[in-house]
Each structure stands twice: as C-alpha cells, then as structure tokens.
C-alpha positions in Angstrom: 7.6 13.3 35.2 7.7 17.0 35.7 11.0 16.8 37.5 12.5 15.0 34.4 11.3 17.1 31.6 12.9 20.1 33.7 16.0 18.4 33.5 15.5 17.6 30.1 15.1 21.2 29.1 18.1 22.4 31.2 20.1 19.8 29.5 19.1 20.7 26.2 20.0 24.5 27.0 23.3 23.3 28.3 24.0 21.5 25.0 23.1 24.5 22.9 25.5 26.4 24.9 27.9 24.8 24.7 27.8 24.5 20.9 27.9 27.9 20.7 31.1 28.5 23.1 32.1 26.0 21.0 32.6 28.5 18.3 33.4 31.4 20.2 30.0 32.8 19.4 26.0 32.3 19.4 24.5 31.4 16.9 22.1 34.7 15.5 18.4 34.0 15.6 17.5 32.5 11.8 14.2 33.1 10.0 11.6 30.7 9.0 12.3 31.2 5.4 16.1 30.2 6.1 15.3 27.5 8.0 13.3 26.1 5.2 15.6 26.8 2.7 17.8 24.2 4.8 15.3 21.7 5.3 14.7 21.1 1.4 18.9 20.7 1.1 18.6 18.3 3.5 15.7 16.3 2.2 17.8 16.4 -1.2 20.9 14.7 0.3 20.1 12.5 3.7 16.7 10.9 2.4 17.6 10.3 -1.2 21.2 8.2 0.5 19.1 6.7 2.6 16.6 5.4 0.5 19.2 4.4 -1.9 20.6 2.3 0.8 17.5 0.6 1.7 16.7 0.7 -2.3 20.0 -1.8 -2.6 19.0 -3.7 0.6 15.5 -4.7 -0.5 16.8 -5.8 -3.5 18.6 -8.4 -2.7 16.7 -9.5 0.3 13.2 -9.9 -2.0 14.8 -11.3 -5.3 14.5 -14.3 -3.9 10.7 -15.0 -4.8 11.5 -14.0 -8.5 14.1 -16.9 -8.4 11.5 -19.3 -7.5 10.1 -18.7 -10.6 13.4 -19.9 -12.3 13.4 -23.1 -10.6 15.2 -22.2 -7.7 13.6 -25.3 -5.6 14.4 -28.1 -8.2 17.9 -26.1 -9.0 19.4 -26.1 -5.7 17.4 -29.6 -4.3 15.3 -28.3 -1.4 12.2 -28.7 -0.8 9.1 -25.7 -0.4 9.8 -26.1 3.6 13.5 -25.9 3.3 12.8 -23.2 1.6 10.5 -21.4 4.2 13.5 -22.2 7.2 15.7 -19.9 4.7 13.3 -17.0 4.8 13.2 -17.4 8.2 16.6 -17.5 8.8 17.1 -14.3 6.7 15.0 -12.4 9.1 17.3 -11.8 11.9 21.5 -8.1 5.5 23.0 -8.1 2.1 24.7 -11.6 0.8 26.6 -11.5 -2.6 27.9 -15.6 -2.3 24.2 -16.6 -2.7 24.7 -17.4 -6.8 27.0 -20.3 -6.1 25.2 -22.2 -3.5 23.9 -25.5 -3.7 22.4 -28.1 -1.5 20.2 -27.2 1.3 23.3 -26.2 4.0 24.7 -23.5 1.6 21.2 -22.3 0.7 20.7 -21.9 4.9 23.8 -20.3 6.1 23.4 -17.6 3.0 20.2 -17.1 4.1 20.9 -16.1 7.9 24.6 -14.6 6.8 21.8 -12.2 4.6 20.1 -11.7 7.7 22.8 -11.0 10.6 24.4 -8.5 7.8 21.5 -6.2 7.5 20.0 -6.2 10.9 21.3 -3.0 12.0 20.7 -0.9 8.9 16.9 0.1 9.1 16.9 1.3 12.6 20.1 3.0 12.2 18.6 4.6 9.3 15.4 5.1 10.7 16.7 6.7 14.1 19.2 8.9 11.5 16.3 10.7 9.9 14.8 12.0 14.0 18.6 12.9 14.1 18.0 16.0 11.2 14.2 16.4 11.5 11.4 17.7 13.5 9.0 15.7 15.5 6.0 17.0 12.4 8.5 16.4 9.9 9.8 12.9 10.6 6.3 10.8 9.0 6.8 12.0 5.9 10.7 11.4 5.9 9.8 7.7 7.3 7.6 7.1 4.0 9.8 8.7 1.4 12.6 6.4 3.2 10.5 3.0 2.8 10.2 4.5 -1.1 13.4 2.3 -1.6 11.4 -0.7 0.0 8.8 -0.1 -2.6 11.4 0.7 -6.0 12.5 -2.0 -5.4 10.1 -4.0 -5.2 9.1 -2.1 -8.6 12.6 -2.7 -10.2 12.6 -6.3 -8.7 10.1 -8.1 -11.0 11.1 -6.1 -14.2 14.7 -6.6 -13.7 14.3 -10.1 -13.3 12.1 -10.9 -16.0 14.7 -9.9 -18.0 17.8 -11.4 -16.0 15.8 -14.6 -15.9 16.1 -15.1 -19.6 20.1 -15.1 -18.7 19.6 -19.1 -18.5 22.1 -21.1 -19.4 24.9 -18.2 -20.2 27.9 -18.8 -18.8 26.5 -22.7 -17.2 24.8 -20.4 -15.1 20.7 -20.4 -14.2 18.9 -17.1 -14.8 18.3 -16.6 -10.9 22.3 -16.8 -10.5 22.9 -14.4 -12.9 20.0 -12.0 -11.0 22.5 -12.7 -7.8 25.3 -12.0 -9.1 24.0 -8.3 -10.9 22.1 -7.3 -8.0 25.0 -8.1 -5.3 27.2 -5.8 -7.3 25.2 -3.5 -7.2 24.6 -3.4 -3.7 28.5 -3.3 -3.3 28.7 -0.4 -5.3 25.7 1.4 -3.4 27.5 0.5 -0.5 30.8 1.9 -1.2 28.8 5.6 -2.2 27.2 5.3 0.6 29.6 5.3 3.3 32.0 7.5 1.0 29.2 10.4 0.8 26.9 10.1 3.7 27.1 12.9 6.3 28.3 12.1 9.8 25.4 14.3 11.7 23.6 17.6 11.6 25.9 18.8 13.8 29.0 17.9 11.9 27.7 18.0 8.2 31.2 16.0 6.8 31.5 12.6 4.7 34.2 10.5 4.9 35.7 11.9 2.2 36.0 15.2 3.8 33.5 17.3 1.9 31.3 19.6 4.0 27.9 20.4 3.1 26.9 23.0 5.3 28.9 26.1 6.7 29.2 26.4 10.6 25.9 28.4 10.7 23.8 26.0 8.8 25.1 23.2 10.7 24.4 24.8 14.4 20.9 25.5 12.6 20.0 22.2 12.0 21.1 21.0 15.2 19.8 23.5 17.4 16.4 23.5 15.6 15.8 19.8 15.9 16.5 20.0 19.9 14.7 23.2 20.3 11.9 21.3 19.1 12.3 17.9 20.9 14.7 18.5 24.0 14.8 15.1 24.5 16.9 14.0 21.8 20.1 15.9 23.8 19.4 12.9 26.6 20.6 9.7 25.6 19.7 7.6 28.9 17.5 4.6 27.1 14.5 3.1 28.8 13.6 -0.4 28.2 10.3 -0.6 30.6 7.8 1.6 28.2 4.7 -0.6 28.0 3.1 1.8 25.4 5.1 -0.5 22.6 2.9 -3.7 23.3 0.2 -2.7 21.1 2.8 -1.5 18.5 5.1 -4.3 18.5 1.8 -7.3 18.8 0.6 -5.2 15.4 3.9 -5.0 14.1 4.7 -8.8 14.1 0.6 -10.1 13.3 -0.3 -7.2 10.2 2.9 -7.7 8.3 2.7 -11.6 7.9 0.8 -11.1 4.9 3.8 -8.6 3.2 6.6 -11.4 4.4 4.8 -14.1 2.8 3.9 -12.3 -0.5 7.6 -11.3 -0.8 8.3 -14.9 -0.9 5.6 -16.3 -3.2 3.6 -13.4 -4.6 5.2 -14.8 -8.2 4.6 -18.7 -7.8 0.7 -17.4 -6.7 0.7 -15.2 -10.0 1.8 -18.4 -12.0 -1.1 -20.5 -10.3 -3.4 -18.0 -11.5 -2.8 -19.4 -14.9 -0.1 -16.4 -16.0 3.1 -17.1 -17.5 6.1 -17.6 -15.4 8.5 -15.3 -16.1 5.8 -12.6 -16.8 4.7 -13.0 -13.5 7.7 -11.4 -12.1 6.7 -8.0 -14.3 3.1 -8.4 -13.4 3.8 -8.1 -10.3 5.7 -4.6 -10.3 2.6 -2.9 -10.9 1.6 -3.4 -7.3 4.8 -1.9 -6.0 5.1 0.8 -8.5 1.4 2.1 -7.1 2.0 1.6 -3.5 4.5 4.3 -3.9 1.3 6.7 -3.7 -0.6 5.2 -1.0 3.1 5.1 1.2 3.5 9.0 0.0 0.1 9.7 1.0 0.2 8.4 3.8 2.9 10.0 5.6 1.5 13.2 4.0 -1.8 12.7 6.2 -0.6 11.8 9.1 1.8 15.1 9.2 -0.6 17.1 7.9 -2.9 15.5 10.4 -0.6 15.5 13.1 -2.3 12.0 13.9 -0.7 8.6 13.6 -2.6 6.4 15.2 -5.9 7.0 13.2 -3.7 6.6 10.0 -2.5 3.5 10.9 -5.9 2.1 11.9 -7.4 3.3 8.5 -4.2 1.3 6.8 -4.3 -2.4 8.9 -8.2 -1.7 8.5 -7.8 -1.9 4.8 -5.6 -4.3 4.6 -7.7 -6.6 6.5 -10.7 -6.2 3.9 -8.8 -6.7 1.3 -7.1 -10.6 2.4 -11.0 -11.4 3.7 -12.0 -11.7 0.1 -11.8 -15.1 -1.5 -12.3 -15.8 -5.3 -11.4 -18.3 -7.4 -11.4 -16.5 -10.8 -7.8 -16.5 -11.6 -8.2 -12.4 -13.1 -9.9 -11.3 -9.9 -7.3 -12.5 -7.8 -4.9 -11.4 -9.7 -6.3 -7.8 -9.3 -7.1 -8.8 -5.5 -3.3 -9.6 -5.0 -2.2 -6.4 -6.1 -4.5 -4.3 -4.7 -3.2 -6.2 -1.5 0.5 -5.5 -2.6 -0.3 -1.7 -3.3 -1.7 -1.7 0.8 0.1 -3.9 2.6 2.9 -2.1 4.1 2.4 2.1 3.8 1.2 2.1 7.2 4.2 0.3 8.4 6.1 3.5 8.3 3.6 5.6 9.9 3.6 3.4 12.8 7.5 3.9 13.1 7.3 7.5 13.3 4.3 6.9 15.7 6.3 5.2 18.1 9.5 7.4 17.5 7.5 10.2 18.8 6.4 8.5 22.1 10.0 8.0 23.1 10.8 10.2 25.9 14.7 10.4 25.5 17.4 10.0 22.5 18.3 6.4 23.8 15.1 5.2 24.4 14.4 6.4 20.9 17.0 4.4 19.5 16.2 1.4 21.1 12.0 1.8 20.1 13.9 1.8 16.6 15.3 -1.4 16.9 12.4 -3.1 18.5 10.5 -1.7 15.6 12.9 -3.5 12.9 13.2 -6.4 14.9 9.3 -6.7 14.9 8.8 -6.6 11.5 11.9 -9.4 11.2 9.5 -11.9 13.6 6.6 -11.4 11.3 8.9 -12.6 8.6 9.4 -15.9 11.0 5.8 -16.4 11.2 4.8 -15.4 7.9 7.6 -17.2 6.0 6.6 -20.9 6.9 2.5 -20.2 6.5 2.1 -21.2 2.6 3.3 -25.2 2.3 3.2 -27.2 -0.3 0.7 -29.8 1.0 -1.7 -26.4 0.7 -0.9 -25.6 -2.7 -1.6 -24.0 -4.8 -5.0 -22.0 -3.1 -3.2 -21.6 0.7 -7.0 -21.8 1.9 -5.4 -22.8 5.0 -2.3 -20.5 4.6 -4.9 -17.3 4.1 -6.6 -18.1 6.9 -4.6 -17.9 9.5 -3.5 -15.0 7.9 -6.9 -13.5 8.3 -6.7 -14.5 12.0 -3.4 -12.5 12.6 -4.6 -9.6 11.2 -7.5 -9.5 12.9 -5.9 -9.8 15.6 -3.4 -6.9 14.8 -6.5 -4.8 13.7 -7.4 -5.1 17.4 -4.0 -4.2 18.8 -4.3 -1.2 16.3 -7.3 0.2 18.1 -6.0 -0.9 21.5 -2.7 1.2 20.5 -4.8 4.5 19.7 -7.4 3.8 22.6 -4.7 3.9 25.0 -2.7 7.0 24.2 -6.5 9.0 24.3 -7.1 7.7 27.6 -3.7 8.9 28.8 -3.9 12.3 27.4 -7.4 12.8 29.1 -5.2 12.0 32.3 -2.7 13.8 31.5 -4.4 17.5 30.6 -6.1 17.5 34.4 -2.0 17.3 35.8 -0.8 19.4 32.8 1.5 17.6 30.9 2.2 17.4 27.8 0.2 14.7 25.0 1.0 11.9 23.9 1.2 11.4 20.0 -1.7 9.3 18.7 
C-alpha cells in the first residue's frame, strides 16, 4: 500500500505539472483567504444547479403518492399490488408521458422508463461535488445537495393540494394535471441545467461558452482539491473493497422505511381520520423540517470530521422512532412526521462516508454508483411491504420494517467498528486513517 500511495503522489505532481506547462507558467502560491473567496463562488453556482437538478428529479419521482390520494388506483384500474410492482420498477429517471396512461401495462413501462432515465443522475452528481471540493468539505456539500430531495418533498404535498383540485378541467383528473405541470418543469430545469452547468474545476465553461473563472482561479480549484486528496488524479477503479458491505447492507435495510412512506405516507395520513387532499399539505411539514436535521447533520460530521458516529446517531434514531406503536390517529400523525423529518439526513452522511474511503478517482466513482443503486434496492424491498390485505394499520408491514432496520442499525455499528479496528492496525505500520 506504501508503494501505491508513492505512486499516487508522483502522479498527482505530474498532473499539476503539467497543468501548469500547460499555460506556460506555474501557478503562484494563493492565500487562504483567496482560496475561500473561491470556495463560497463555487458553493453559489455548482451546489445550487445541482440541487436544482435533483429538486426537479424528486419531484416527479415522489408525486406519485399524492396521486393516490386522487384516485389514482380506481382511475387507472390496478390494483394496490400493481401498484407496488410500479414503484419497484421505477427504482432502477424523469417520465413526462405518465398523465396519459391507463391500464396496468402503460402504468408499468412509465414507471421503469422513470426509472432507467434517472439512474445515472445522483451518482454523477454526487461524484461531481468530490470533483470541486475537499475531502472536509464534501459532507456538507452532500447534505445541501439532498436539500432538493427534501424541497421537494416540501413543494410536493403543497403543490399538489392545490393541483388536485384541477379535477375534471380539461376531462382531465387532478393527478394528470400534477403530471403534466411538474414534467414541464423538469424539462425546463433540464434544459438550464445542461445550458449553464460547468464542465469541471479545471475548465470552468458551460455549454453555452460562458466562463466563470479566470485561468488562475480555475488551476486553484483544481490544484487545491488534488493537493488535498492525490488520489482523485488516478482513475484506475477497484471493484474488490469489502469495506462497502456494512454500507451498502445499511444502505438497502434503513431506507425501506423512506421508500415506502414516499409511496403511501398520504393514504396513512387519510387513515388517520384527515381529509384527503389535506393530507398531501400535512405532510410537507415533515419535509420542510428535515431540512434542518439534513443541514445539521452534514455540519457535524465536518465539523466532527467523523461520519460513522453521525450516521449511527441517525439509523439509531430512526429506529426508535418506527418501534413506537399507537393507535390515536393525532399521535401518529405527529409520530409519522417526526419519522419523515429523520428518516433520510443520514443517508447523505453515509455517501460522503464512503466517498472518502475510496482510494482512487475510479474507485470513487464506482462507490458512487453502488451507493445510488443501494438506495434503488431498498425502494424494491420497501415498495411491495404495505398491501392491501394489511390495511389500513400495516401491523405486519411495520414490522418487518422494524426488523430491517434493526438489522441496518447493526451493520451501522459493524461499519464504524471496522474502520477503528483498521486504524489501530494501521498507526503501528504508519499509514494513513481510515475515515470513520
């Protein structure tokens, strides 16, 4: 291992050289101040797009749990388990044909078309953001990015109890009308998007040709982030790191609960004894607080410079909170959105957590992707776990749910347990820590 992080380092030195013959000259030493002045233009133009992006992807991916309080089921003629193969289907993108579907074969090639069209975004996204920040800078960035995950989910339930009231304009049913605005506006976010995003810290340009950093500022904010971590100048992946298990296992058991409350968290508001179309704004104040908790959370775990204990505290929290049964329809109400407001901030903690275990640019990307495609197979598993033979409680729903987490809770403290024991190897032959 000594061997390759030597070649890692002369690699990285060869690529700052040769972005500075590039230019015919090296780059002059920049202050802290400077560097910091380039940080906050950057956190003002990459995370904001991103966010946006993801803002406008979560959108139309959840929307589909305020349309079942519109009679979606009855509208389009499936059944609650048709239903649940949809959701499933849509976890392996964006689909804007979904408003004139009907019958159960439209309603399932929409929902996997949704899924094979956004599959790429998130890790791209996520794997952008190490791309322009620092190993202590990327936790943060990771929760402000997931920000559009939780606006959304915000924006969701208050746009559609208004949308909803669209029945019957135009022939149409309210949750066609809520396709129809909110795929527009996920074209539109789309065309910005790729019209205004930069290509890389290195060459600061949009498609449109505008530059938003001078030749300095640009070598800056390439040099700084492989000064920092020379491993992102070596893109040779590595597909055999057995550190993921615990992450991936926790990944795929503690976010069943978040998949399944995207899907029904309404209908379980309405069984409460709430109105129906309220539901959908009752709702948003779950998201709208977990904005805090996801903000905070990334804000320790810098601050910290600890991940792993983070994330415990998070899937530790969430497990308390689906334990507790009631049937009072008011405290289970407040139950369900205490559950929304922590269910998913330490979801983005864990990504930077393993992001900063990666030992090389490729494998980097490709920890990325496993992340997002982890979170996808909890939405398999968590999307067919409320049927409509256990309605409208889910005791036996809940319950397996409270067995997965469990279970993910463990994995959690396997995950941190294991990255201690390797450092206390580690320190007697020198090398450098792990992140935990």
């Amino acid at each position: 291992m000594a061997d390759e992080k030597k070649q890692i380092a002369t690699l990285a030195e060869s690529q700052l050289s040769r972005s500075s013959d590039d230019e015919g000259q090296e780059v002059a030493p920049w202050t802290e101040a400077e560097e910091q002045a380039l940080v906050r233009r950057v956190d003002f133009l990459v995370v904001p797009i991103l966010t946006l992006g993801l803002f406008a992807l979560q959108l139309d991916r959840g929307n589909i749990g305020n349309a079942l309080t519109d009679f979606f089921l009855q509208d389009v003629g499936i059944t609650q388990f048709q239903f649940n193969i949809g959701q499933q289907l849509l976890s392996a993108g964006i689909v804007l044909l979904e408003a004139f579907q009907k019958g159960l074969g439209a309603y399932l090639s929409t929902r996997l078309l949704l899924g094979l069209l956004e599959s790429g975004f998130i890790p791209a996204a996520l794997y952008t953001l190490t791309r322009w920040y620092k190993r202590g800078e990327t936790t943060k960035r990771f929760a402000w990015y997931y920000l559009g995950n939780l606006i959304a989910g915000g924006c969701s339930g208050l746009a559609a109890y208004g949308i909803l009231h669209m029945r019957g304009i135009g022939g149409l049913a309210g949750w066609q009308w809520m396709f129809l605005i909110e795929g527009a506006f996920t074209v539109l976010v789309g065309v910005v998007f790729i019209s205004i995003f930069p290509r890389s810290p290195a060459n600061p340009v949009s498609l449109l040709g505008y530059r938003y950093f001078t030749e300095r500022e640009a070598q800056i904010l390439h040099q700084r982030v492989i000064l920092d971590d020379p491993t992102k100048v070596q893109p040779r992946p590595n597909l055999t790191n057995w550190r993921l298990l615990p992450h991936i296992l926790m990944t795929i058991l503690a976010l069943t609960p978040a998949q399944t409350l995207g899907a029904y968290a309404p209908s379980l508001v309405v069984s409460f004894g709430f109105d129906r179309l309220k539901s959908n704004a009752m709702l948003s104040i779950g998201s709208w607080l977990s904005i805090l908790t996801n903000i905070g959370y990334g804000w320790v775990a810098d601050k910290l410079n600890r991940r792993g204990p983070v994330v415990l505290v998070g899937v530790t929290i969430l497990w308390a909170l689906i334990v507790i049964y009631s049937k009072d329809g008011n405290l289970r109400f407040g139950l369900l959105v205490t559950a929304v407001v922590f269910q998913v901030p330490w979801h983005g903690v864990n990504g930077a957590w393993m992001s900063l275990n990666a030992r090389t640019a490729g494998e980097r990307s490709v920890t990325m992707a496993i992340f997002v495609m982890s979170a996808n197979l909890s939405g398999i598993i968590g999307s067919q776990l409320f049927q409509a033979s256990d309605a409208p409680l889910y005791k036996k729903g809940w319950t397996i749910e409270v067995a997965l987490v469990s279970t993910a809770l463990l994995m959690c403290i396997i995950g941190n347990l294991q990255y201690w024991v390797l450092n206390r190897l580690q320190k007697r032959e020198g090398e450098a820590r792990y992140h935990y």
